[in-house]
py3Dmol code that shows the C-alpha trace and the ligand (Angstrom):
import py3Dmol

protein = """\
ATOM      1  CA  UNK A   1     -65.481  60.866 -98.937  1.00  0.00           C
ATOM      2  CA  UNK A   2     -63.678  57.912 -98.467  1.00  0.00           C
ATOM      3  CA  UNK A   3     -65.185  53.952 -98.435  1.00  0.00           C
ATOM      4  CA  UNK A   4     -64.788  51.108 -96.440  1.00  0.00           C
ATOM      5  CA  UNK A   5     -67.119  48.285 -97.652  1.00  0.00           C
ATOM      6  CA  UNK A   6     -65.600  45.716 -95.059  1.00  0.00           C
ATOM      7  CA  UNK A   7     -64.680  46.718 -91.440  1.00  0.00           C
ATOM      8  CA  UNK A   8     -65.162  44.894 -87.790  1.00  0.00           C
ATOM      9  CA  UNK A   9     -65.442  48.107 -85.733  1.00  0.00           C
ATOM     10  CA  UNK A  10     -67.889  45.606 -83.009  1.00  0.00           C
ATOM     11  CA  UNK A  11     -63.879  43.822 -83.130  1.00  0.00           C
ATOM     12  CA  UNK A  12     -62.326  46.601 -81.778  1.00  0.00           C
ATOM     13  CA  UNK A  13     -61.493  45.715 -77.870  1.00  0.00           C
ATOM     14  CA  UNK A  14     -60.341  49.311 -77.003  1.00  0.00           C
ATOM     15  CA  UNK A  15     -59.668  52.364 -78.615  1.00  0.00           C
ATOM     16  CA  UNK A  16     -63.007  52.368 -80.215  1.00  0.00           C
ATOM     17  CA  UNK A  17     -63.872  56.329 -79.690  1.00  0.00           C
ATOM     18  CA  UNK A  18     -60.377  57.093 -81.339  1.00  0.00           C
ATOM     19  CA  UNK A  19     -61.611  54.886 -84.185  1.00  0.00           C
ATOM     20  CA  UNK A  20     -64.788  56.655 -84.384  1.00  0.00           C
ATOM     21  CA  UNK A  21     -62.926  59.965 -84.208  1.00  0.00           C
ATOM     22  CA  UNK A  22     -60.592  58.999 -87.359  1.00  0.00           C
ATOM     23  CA  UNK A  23     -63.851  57.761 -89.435  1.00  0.00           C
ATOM     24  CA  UNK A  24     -65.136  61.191 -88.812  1.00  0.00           C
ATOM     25  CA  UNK A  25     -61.892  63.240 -89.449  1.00  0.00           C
ATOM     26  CA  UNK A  26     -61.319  61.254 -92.441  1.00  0.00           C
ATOM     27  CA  UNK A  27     -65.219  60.814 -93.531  1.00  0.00           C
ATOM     28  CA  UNK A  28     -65.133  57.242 -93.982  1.00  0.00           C
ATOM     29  CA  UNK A  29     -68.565  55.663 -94.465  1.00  0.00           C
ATOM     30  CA  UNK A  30     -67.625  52.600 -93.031  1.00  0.00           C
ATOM     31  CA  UNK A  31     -70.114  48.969 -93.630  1.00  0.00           C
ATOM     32  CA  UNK A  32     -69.320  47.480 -90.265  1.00  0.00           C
ATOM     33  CA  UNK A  33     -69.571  43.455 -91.444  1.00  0.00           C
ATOM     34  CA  UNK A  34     -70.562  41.109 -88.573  1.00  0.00           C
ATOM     35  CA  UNK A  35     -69.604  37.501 -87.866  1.00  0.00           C
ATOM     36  CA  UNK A  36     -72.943  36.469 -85.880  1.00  0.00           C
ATOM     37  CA  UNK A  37     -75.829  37.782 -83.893  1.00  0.00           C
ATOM     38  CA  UNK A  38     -74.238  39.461 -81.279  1.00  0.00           C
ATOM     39  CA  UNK A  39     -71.481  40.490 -83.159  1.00  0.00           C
ATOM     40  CA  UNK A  40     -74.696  42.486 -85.222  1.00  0.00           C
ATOM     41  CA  UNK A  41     -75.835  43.626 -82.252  1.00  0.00           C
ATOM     42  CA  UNK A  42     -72.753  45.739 -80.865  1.00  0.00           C
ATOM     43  CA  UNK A  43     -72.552  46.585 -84.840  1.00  0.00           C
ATOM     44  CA  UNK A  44     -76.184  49.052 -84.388  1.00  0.00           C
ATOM     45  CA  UNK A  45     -74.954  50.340 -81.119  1.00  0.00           C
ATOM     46  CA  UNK A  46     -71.789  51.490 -82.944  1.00  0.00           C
ATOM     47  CA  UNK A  47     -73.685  52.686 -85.655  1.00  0.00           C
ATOM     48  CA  UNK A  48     -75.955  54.789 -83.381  1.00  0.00           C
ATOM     49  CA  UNK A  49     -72.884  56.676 -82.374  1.00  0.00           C
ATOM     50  CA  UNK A  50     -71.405  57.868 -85.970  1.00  0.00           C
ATOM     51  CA  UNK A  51     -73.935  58.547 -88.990  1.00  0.00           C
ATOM     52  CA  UNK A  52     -71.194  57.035 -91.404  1.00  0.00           C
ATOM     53  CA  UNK A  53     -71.339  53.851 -89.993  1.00  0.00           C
ATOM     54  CA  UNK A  54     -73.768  50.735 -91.537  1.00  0.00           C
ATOM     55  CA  UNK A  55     -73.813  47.983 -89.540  1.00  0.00           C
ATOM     56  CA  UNK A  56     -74.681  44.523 -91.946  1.00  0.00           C
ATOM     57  CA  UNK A  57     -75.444  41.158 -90.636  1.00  0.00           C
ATOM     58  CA  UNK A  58     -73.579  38.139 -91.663  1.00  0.00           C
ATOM     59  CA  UNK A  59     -72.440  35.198 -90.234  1.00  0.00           C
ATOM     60  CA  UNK A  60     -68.760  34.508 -90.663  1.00  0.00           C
ATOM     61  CA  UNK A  61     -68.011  31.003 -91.863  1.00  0.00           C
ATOM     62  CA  UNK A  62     -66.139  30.309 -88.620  1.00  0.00           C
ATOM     63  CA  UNK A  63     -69.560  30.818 -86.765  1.00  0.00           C
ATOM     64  CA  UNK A  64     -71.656  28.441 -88.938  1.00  0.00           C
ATOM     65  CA  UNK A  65     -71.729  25.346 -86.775  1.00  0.00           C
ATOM     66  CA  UNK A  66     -73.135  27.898 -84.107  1.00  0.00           C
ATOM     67  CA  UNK A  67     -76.319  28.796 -85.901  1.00  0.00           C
ATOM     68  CA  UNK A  68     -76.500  25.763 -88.529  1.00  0.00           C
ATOM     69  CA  UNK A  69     -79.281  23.385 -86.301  1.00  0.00           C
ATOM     70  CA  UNK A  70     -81.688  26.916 -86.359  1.00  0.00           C
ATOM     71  CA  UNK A  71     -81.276  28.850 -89.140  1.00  0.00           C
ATOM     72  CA  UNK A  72     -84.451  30.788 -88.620  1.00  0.00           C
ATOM     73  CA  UNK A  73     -82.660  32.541 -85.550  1.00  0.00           C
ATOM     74  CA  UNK A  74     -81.129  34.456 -88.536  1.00  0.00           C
ATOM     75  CA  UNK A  75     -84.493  35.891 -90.447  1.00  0.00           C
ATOM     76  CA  UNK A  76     -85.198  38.667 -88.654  1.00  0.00           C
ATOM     77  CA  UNK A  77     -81.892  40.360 -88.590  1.00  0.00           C
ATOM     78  CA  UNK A  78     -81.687  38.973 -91.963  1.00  0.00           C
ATOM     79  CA  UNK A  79     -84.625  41.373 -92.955  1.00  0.00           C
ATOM     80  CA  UNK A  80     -83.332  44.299 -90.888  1.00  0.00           C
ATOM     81  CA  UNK A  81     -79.457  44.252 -92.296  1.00  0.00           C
ATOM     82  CA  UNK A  82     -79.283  46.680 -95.804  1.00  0.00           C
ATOM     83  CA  UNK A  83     -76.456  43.960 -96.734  1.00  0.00           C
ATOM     84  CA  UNK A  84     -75.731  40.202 -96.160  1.00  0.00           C
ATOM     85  CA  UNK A  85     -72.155  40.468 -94.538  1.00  0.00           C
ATOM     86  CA  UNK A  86     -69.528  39.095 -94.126  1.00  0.00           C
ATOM     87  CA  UNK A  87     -70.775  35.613 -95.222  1.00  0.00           C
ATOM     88  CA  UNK A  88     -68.739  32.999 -97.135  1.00  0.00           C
ATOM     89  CA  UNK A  89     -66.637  29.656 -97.054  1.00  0.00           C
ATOM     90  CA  UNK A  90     -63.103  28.938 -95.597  1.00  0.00           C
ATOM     91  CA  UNK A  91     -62.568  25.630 -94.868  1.00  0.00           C
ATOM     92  CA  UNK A  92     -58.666  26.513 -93.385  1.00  0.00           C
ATOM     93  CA  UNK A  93     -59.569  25.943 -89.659  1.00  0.00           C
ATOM     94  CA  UNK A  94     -62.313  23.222 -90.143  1.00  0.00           C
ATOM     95  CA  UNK A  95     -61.892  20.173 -87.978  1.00  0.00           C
ATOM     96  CA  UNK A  96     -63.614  17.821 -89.937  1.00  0.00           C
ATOM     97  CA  UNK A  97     -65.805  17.581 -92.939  1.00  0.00           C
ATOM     98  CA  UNK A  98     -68.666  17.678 -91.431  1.00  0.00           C
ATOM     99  CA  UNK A  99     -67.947  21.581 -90.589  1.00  0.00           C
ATOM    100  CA  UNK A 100     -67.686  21.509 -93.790  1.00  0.00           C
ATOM    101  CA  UNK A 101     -71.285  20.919 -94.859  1.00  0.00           C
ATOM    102  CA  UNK A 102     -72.526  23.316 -92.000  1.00  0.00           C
ATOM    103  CA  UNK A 103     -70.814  26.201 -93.547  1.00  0.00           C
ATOM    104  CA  UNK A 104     -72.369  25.286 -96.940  1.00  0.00           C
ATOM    105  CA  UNK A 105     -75.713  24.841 -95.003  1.00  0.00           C
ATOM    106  CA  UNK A 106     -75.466  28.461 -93.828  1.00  0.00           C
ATOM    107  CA  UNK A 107     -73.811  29.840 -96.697  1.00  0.00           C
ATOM    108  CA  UNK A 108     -76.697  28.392 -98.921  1.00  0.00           C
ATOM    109  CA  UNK A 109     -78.903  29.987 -96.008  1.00  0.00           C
ATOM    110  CA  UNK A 110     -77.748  33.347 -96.460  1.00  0.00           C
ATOM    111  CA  UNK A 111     -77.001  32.991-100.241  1.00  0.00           C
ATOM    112  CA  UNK A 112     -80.822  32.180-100.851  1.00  0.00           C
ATOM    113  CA  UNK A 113     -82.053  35.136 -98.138  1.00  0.00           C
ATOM    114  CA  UNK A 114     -80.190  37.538-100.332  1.00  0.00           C
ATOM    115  CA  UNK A 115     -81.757  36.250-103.377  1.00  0.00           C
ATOM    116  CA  UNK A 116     -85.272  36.606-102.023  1.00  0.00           C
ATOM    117  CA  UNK A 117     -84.743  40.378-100.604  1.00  0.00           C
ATOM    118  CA  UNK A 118     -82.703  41.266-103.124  1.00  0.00           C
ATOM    119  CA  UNK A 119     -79.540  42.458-100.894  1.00  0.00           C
ATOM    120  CA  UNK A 120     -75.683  42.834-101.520  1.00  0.00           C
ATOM    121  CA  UNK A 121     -73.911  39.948-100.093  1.00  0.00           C
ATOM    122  CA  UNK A 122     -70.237  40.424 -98.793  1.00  0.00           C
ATOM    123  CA  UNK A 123     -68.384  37.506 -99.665  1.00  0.00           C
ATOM    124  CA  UNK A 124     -65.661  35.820 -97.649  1.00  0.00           C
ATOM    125  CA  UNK A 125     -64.161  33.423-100.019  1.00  0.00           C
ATOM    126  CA  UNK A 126     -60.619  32.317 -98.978  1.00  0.00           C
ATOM    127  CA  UNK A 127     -59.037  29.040-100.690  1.00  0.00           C
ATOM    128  CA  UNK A 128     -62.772  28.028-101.400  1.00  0.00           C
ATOM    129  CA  UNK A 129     -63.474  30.615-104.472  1.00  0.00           C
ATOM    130  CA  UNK A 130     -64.563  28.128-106.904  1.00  0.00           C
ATOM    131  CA  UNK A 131     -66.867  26.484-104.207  1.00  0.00           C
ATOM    132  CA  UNK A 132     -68.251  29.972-103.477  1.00  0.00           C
ATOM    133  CA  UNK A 133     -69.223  31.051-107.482  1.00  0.00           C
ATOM    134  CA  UNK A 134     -70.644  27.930-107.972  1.00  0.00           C
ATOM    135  CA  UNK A 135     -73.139  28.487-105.151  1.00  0.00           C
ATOM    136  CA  UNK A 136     -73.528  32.515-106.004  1.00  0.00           C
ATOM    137  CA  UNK A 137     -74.617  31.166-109.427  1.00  0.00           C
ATOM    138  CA  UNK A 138     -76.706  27.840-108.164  1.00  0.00           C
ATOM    139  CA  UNK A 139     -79.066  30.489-105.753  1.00  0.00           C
ATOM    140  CA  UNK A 140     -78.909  33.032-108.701  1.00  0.00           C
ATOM    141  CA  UNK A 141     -77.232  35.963-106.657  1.00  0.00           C
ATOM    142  CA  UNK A 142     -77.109  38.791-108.604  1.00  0.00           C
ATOM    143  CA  UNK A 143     -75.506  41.360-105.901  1.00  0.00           C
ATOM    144  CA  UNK A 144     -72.347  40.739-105.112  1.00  0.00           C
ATOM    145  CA  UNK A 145     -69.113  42.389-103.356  1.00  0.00           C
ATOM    146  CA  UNK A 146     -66.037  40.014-102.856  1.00  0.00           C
ATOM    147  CA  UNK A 147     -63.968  40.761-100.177  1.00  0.00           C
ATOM    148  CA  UNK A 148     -59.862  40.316-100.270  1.00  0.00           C
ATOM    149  CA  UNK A 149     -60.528  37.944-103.219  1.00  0.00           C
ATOM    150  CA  UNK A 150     -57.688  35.747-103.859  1.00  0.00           C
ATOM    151  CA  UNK A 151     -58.824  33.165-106.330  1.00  0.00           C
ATOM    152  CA  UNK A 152     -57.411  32.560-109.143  1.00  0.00           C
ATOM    153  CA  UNK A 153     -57.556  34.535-112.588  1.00  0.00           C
ATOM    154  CA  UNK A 154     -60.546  31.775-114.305  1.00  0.00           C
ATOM    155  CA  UNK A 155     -62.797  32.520-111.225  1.00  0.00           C
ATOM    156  CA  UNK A 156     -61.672  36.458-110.977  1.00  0.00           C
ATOM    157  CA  UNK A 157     -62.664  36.788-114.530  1.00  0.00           C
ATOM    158  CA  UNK A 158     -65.969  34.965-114.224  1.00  0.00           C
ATOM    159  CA  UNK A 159     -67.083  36.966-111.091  1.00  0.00           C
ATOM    160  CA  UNK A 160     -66.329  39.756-113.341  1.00  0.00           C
ATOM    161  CA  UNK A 161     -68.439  38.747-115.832  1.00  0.00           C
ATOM    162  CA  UNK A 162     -71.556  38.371-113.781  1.00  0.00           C
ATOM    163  CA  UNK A 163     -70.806  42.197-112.112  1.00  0.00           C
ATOM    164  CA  UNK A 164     -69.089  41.692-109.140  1.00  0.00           C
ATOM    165  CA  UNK A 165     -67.345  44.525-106.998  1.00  0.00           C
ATOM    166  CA  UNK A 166     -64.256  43.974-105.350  1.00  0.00           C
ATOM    167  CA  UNK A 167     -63.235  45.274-102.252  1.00  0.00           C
ATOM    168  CA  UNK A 168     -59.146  46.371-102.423  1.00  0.00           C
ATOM    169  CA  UNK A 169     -57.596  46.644 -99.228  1.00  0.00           C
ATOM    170  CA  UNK A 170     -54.197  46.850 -97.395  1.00  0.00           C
ATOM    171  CA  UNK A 171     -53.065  43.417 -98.572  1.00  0.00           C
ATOM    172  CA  UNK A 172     -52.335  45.407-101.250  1.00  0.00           C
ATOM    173  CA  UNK A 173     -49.113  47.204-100.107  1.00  0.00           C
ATOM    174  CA  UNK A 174     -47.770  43.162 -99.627  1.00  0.00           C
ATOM    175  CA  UNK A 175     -49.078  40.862-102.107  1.00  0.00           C
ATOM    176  CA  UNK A 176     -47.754  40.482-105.857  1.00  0.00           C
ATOM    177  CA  UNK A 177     -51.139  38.399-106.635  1.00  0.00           C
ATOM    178  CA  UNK A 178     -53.292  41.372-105.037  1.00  0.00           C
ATOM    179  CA  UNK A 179     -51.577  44.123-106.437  1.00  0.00           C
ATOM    180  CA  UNK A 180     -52.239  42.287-109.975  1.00  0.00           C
ATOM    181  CA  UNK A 181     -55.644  41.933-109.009  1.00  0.00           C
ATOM    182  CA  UNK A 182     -55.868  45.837-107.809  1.00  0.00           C
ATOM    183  CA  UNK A 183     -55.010  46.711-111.569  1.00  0.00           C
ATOM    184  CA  UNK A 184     -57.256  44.519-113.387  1.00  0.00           C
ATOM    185  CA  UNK A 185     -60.285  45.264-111.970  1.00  0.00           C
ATOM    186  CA  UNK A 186     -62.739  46.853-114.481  1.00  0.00           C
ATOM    187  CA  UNK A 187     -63.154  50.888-113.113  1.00  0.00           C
ATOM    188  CA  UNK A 188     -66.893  50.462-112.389  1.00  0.00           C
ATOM    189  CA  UNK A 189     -66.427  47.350-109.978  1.00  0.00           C
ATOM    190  CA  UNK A 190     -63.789  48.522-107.772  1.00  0.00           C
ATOM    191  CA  UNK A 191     -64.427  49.340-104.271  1.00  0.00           C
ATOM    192  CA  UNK A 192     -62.182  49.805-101.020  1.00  0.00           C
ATOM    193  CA  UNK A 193     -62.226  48.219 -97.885  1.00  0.00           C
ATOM    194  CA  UNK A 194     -59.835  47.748 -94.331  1.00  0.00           C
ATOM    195  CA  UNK A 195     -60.920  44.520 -92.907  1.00  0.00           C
ATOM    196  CA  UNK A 196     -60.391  46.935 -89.677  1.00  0.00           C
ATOM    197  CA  UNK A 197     -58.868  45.733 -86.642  1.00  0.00           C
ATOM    198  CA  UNK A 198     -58.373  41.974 -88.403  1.00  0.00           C
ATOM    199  CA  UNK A 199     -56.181  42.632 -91.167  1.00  0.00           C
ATOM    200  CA  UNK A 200     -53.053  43.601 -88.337  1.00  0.00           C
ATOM    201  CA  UNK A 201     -53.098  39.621 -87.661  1.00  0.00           C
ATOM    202  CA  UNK A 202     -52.557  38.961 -90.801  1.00  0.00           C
ATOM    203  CA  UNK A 203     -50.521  42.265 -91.229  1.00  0.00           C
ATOM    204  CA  UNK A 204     -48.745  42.829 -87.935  1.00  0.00           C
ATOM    205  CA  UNK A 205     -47.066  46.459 -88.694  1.00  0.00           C
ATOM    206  CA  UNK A 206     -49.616  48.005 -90.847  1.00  0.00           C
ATOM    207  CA  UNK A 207     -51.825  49.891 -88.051  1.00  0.00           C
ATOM    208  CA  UNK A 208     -55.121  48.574 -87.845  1.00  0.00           C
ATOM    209  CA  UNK A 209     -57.073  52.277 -87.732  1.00  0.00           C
ATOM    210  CA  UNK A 210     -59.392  53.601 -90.467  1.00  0.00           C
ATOM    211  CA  UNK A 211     -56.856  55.733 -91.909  1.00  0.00           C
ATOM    212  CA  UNK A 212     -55.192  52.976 -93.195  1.00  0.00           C
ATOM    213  CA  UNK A 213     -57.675  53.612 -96.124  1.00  0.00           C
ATOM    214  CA  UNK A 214     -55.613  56.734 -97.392  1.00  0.00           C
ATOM    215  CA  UNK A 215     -52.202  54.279 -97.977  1.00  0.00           C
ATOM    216  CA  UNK A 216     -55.054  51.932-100.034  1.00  0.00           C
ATOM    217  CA  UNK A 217     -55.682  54.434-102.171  1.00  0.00           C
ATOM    218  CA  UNK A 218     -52.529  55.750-102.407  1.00  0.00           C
ATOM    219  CA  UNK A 219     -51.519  52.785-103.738  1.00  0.00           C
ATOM    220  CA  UNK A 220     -54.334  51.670-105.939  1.00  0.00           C
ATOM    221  CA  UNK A 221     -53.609  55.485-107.551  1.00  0.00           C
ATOM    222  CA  UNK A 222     -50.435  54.676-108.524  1.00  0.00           C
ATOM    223  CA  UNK A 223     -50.875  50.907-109.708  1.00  0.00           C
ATOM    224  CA  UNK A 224     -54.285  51.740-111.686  1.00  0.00           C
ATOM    225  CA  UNK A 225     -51.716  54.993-113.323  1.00  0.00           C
ATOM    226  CA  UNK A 226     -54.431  57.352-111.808  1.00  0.00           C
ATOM    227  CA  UNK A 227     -54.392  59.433-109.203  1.00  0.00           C
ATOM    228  CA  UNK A 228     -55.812  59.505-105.837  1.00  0.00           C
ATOM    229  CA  UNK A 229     -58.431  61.718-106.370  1.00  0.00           C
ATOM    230  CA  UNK A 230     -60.060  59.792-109.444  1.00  0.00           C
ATOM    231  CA  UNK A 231     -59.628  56.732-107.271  1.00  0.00           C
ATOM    232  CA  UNK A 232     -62.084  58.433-104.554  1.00  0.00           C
ATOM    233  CA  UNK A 233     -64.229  59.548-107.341  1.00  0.00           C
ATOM    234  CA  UNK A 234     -64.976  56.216-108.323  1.00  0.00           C
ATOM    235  CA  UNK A 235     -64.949  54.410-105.194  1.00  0.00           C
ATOM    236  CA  UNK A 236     -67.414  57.018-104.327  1.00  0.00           C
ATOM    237  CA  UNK A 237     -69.814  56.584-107.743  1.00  0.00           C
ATOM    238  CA  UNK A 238     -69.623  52.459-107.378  1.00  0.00           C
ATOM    239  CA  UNK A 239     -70.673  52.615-103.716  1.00  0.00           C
ATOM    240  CA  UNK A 240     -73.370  55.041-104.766  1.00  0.00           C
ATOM    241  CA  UNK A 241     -74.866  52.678-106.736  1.00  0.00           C
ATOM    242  CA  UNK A 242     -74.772  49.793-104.661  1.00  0.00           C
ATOM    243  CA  UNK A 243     -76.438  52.079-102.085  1.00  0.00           C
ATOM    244  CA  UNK A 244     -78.947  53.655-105.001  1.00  0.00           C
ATOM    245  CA  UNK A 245     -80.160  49.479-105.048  1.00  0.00           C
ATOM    246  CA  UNK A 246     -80.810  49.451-101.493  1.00  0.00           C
ATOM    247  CA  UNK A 247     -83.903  50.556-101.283  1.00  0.00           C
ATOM    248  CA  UNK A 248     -83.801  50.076 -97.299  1.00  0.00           C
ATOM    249  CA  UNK A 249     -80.635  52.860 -97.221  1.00  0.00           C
ATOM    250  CA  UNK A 250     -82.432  55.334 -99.481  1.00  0.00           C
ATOM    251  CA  UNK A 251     -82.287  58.446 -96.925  1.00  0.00           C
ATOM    252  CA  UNK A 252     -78.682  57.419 -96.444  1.00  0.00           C
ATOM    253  CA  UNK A 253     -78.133  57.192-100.113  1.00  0.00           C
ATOM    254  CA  UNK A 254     -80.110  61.242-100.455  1.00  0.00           C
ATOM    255  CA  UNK A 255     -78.264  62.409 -97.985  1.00  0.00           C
ATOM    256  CA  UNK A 256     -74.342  60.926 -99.216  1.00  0.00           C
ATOM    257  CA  UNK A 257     -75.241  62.158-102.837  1.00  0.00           C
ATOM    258  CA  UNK A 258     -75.171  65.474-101.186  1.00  0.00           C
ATOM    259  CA  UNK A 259     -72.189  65.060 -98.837  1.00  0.00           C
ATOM    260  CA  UNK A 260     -69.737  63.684-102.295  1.00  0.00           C
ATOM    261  CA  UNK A 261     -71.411  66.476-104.037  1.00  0.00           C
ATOM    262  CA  UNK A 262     -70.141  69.398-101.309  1.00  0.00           C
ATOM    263  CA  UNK A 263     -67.334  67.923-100.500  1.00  0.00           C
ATOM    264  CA  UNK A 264     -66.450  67.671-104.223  1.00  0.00           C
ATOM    265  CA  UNK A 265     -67.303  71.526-105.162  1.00  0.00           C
ATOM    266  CA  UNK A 266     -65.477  72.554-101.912  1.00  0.00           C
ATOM    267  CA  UNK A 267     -62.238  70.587-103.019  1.00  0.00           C
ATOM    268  CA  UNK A 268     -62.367  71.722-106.573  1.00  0.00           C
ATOM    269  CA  UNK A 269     -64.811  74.734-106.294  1.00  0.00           C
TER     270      UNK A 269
END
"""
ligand_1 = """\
1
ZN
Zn -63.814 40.405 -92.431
"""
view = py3Dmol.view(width=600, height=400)
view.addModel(protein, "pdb")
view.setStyle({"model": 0}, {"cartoon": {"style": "trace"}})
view.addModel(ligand_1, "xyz")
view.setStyle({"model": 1}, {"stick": {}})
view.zoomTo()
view.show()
């Protein structure tokens, strides 16, 4: 099977049953990330249309100065979400500084929540990486999956240290600095992700659909000097455990174990 850690399938405006269609055709589990509370919301309707589909709350940093004056809004789907995501810092589109201090508000927010339940966090962390460790190590988070990291090598290498995954995705088939990244990360910390239907803003002719996943891999296959099926394999065994620490996706987890586990004797069997 194949994983997407970070997708925005409630960011789909059409199209959405031929998306659904492609994560089954392809098995995709697919973490749908959210960006606030309604965003969440259309994120468990999704999710009770395909069983590969986990919807995660999060609140993107370009929502914080929405929710910053009541955080407690937050707690309950805070409680319900199996993962914190997509949560983080980007200070690119911030008017003025005090934006600035409302994202770190939330972020601290969210950072400390998934400290106290003990829950991945899904980190958006662009231009403001060192900002972003320094507060993953102030609240002592533990559980961590970066998303389209592009820090530099000293923070890379320290988020390494402290276990972090990293989620590879189809920034890879442009960037120099990614595809560097996409070999150096250690084999046991590597995950896969789309940033589905976003990343086609940011990468106008690669087609925003959850197939886009088999090009990832494709790529990270040849890059890592692997091939595609070892790539799947481990994808497949890190997710596995971040799911085997969720307590909260444990029949999920029981019944995955099995699907890899068919799938795998039926491809090799
Ligand atoms: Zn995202």
């Amino acid at each position: 099977m194949l994983i997407d850690v970070h997708a925005h399938l409630d960011q789909y405006t059409e199209n959405l049953d031929t998306v659904l269609g492609e994560i089954k055709q392809h098995q995709i589990i697919t973490v749908s990330n959210s960006v606030d509370l309604d965003s969440y919301k259309r994120n468990c309707d999704i999710a009770s249309r395909s069983k590969l589909v986990i919807p995660v709350f999060g609140v993107h940093p370009i929502n914080a100065s929405k929710v910053a004056g009541n955080l407690e809004q937050l707690d309950q789907a805070l409680e319900a979400s199996p993962f914190l995501g997509e949560i983080g810092l980007d200070f690119s589109f911030v008017a003025d500084a005090a934006q600035e201090i409302e994202q770190k508000v939330v972020f601290e927010y969210l950072l400390e929540s998934a400290s106290a339940l003990d829950k991945y966090v899904i980190v958006h962390s662009k231009h403001t990486e060192a900002d972003v460790l320094k507060l993953i190590e102030e609240h002592g988070v533990q559980k961590v999956i970066m998303h389209w990291f592009t820090g530099s090598g000293e923070v890379f290498q320290k988020l390494v240290a402290r276990g972090a995954f990293f989620t590879v995705g189809a920034d890879i088939m442009r960037s120099a600095e990614t595809r560097q990244m996409a070999k150096e990360i250690p084999t046991d910390q590597l995950l896969t992700e789309t940033d589905n239907p976003l990343v086609s803003l940011n990468l106008p002719d690669v087609l925003a659909m959850p197939r886009v996943l088999n090009d990832v891999i494709t790529e990270l296959a040849l890059l890592r000097n692997t091939t595609e099926e070892d790539i799947v394999q481990t994808v497949e065994r890190n997710f596995m455990a971040i799911l085997q620490s969720t307590p909260s996706l444990a029949t999920f987890s029981k019944k995955i174990a099995r699907d890899f586990k068919n799938r795998r004797g039926s491809r090799f069997g």
